[in-house]
N, C-alpha and C positions, 0 to 999 in steps of 0.2 A: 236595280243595279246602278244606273244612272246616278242615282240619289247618294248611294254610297259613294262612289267615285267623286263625286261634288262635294262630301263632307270631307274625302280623304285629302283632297288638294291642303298643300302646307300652306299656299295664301290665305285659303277662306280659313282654314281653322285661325290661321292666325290672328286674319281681321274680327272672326267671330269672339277668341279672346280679347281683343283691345278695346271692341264695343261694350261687352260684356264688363271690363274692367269699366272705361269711362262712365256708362250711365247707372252702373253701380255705386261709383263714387258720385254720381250727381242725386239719385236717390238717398243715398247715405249723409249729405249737404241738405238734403229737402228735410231730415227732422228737424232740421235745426232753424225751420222758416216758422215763425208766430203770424198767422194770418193775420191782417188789421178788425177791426170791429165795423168798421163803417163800409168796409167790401165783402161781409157776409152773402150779401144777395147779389153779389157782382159775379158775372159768368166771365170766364177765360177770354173769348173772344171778344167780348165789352172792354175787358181788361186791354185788352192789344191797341185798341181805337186810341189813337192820337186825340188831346183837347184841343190842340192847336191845327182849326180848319186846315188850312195850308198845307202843313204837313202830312194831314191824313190823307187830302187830295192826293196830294203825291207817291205818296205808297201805293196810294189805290191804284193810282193810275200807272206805277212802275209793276203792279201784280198783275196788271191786266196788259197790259204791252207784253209780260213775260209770256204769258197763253200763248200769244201768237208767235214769237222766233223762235220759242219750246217748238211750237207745231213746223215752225217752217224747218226746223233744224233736223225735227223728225222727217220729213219728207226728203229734205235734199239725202241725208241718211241712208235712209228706208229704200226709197228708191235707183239711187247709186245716183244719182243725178252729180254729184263732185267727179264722175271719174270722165266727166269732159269739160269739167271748169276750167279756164286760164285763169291767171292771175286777175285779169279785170273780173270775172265773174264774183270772185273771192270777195273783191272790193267791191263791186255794185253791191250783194248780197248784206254782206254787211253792213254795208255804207248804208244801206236802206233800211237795214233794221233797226239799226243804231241814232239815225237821222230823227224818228218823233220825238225821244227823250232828250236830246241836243238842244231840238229848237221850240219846242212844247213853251218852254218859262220866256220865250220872246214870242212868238210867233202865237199860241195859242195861249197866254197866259188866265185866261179867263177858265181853263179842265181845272185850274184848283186852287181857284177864287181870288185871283192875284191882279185882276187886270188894271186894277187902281192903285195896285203898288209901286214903286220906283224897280226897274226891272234887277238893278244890285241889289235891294232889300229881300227879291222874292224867293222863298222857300226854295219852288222847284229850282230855281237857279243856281244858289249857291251848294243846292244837296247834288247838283249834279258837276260844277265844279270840282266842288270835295271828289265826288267820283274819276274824275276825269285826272287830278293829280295824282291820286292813288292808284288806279289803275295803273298811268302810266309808269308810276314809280316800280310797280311790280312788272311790267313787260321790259323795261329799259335793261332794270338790274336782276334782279328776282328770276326773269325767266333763264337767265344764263347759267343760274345753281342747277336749273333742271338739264340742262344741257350737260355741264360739267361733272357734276356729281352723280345725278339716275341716267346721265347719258340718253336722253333722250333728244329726237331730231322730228322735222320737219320734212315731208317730200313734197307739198303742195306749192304750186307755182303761186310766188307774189311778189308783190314791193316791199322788198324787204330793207328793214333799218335798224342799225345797230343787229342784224342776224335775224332781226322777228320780225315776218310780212305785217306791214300795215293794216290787214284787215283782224289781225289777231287782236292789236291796241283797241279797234272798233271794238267787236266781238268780247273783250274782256269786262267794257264798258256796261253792254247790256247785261252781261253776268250779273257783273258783280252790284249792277242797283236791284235786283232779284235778290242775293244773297245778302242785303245791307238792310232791307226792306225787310224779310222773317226775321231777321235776327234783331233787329230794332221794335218789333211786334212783341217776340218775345221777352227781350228785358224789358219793355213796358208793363207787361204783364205782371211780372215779376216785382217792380216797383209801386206796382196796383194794389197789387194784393196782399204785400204783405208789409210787418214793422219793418223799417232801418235798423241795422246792428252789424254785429259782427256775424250774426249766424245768417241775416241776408246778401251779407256782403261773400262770404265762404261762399253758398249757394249761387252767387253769380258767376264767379270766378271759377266754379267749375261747369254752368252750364257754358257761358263765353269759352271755354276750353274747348266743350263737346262741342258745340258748335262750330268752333273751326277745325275743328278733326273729320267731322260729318262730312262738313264741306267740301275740302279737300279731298277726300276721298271719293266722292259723289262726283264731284269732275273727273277727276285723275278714270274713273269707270268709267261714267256713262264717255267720255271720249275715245276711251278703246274699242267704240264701236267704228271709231273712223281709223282706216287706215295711214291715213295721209300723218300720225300724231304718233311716233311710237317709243318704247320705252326699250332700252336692251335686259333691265330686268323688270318684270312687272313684281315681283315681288317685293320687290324694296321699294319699286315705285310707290305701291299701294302702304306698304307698312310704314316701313321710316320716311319717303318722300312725304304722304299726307302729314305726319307730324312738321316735318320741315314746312310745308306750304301753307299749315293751320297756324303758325306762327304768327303769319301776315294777318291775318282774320281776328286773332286773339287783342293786334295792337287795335284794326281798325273797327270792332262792332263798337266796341264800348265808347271811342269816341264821336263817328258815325249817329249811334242812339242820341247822344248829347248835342247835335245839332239843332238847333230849335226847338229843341225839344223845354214844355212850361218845368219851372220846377215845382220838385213834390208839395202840392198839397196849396199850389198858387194856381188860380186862372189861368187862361193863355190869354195873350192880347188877339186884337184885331187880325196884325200882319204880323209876319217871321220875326220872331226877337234877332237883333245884330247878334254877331257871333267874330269868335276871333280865328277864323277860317285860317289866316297864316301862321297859327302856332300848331292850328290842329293837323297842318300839311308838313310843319315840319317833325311832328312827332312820331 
């Protein structure tokens, strides 16, 4: 009975149609991919590994930092532990999760084989740069549509700026190199394995699609488990807001992947290739 009652809700059917459509259309893009000849014997996961040392350190090491503020996140969650945070709690919490990835490319540069490099040249540095303006660009401006438009607020006590506590700008950060990190895996993959064309090119363009639909959707959820974050319709949040917030995801995978990333079918060097970080921030 339970089960029925969960199929009946108008949300999930609706989400169940729009995933339904998306990775239909990204299946229906995938005929149209020509495997290369010389990644016959390349498995998916080989495919995802960065050539460029530096880089891959970095991934690795933003998927493994994710483990742990997933878990912390579950706990403070899980056990109600937010309903006697103040403001500072907010910010230490965050401030501390946020804090390895920050200083990791000065402080530790040696997790991902940089420590001979100029600390402007290094991978981890400038990948988390790129992070840190983008993120911000979506907490400044970006979280206001959500405010405006799905109506959604805030009860959690913090320092708040421009309307958004300070520990959310943190907090956004450690997301979003988790979600920059799979979806950089995946169009490498993608670029692995198969010819360049137009029928590679369609087939990214809709997985980069599904990818920020996923995404946004997967937060816009898993955060309805906290009260403190709420929506006046969750319907529209989940339906039309993930499209609106996948938007942001759809500008920033593809360019994100292109970060230091060797091109096709070249070596990578020693250290991080330079990159034009201020075109990539302002686009």
């Amino acid at each position: 009975m339970e089960l029925t009652s969960f199929f009946a809700d108008r949300t999930v059917r609706a989400m169940i149609g729009n995933f339904a459509t998306i990775f239909s259309a990204v299946g229906g893009c995938g005929l149209l991919l020509t495997r290369k000849a010389e990644s016959k014997s390349l498995g998916f996961l080989a495919a995802t590994t960065c050539s460029c040392a530096p880089k891959k350190a970095t991934e690795d090491f933003w998927l493994g930092w994710a483990v742990c503020w997933v878990c912390s996140f579950g706990v403070i969650i899980g056990f109600g532990m937010y309903e006697w945070f103040d403001r500072w709690h907010y910010l230490l919490v965050c401030g501390g999760l946020v804090a390895p990835l920050i200083l990791q490319p000065i402080l530790w540069p040696g997790l991902t084989g940089e420590a001979k490099v100029p600390w402007h040249e290094r991978h981890s540095f400038k990948a988390n740069v790129w992070i840190a303006i983008f993120s911000f660009i979506g907490n400044w401006w970006y979280t206001h549509y959500f405010y405006s438009v799905l109506e959604a607020s805030y009860s959690m006590p913090g320092h708040d700026v421009n309307a958004v506590p300070i520990a959310m700008f943190l907090a956004t950060h450690f997301y979003f190199t988790l979600y920059h990190a799979l979806a950089a895996k995946a169009l490498r993959a993608v670029t692995k394995l198969y010819q360049p064309g137009l029928g590679r090119s369609t087939f990214v363009c809709a997985l980069v699609a599904a990818m920020a639909y996923s995404t946004a959707f997967t937060e816009s959820a898993t955060i309805s488990a906290y009260p403190c974050y709420r929506f006046s319709d969750i319907h529209q949040a989940y339906t039309l807001g993930s499209a609106f917030y996948g938007i942001y995801f759809i500008v920033s995978y593809p360019l994100f992947f292109d970060l230091d990333e060797p091109p096709e079918g070249e070596p990578a060097s020693a250290k991080a290739a330079p990159d034009n970080l201020s075109a990539k921030a302002k686009a």
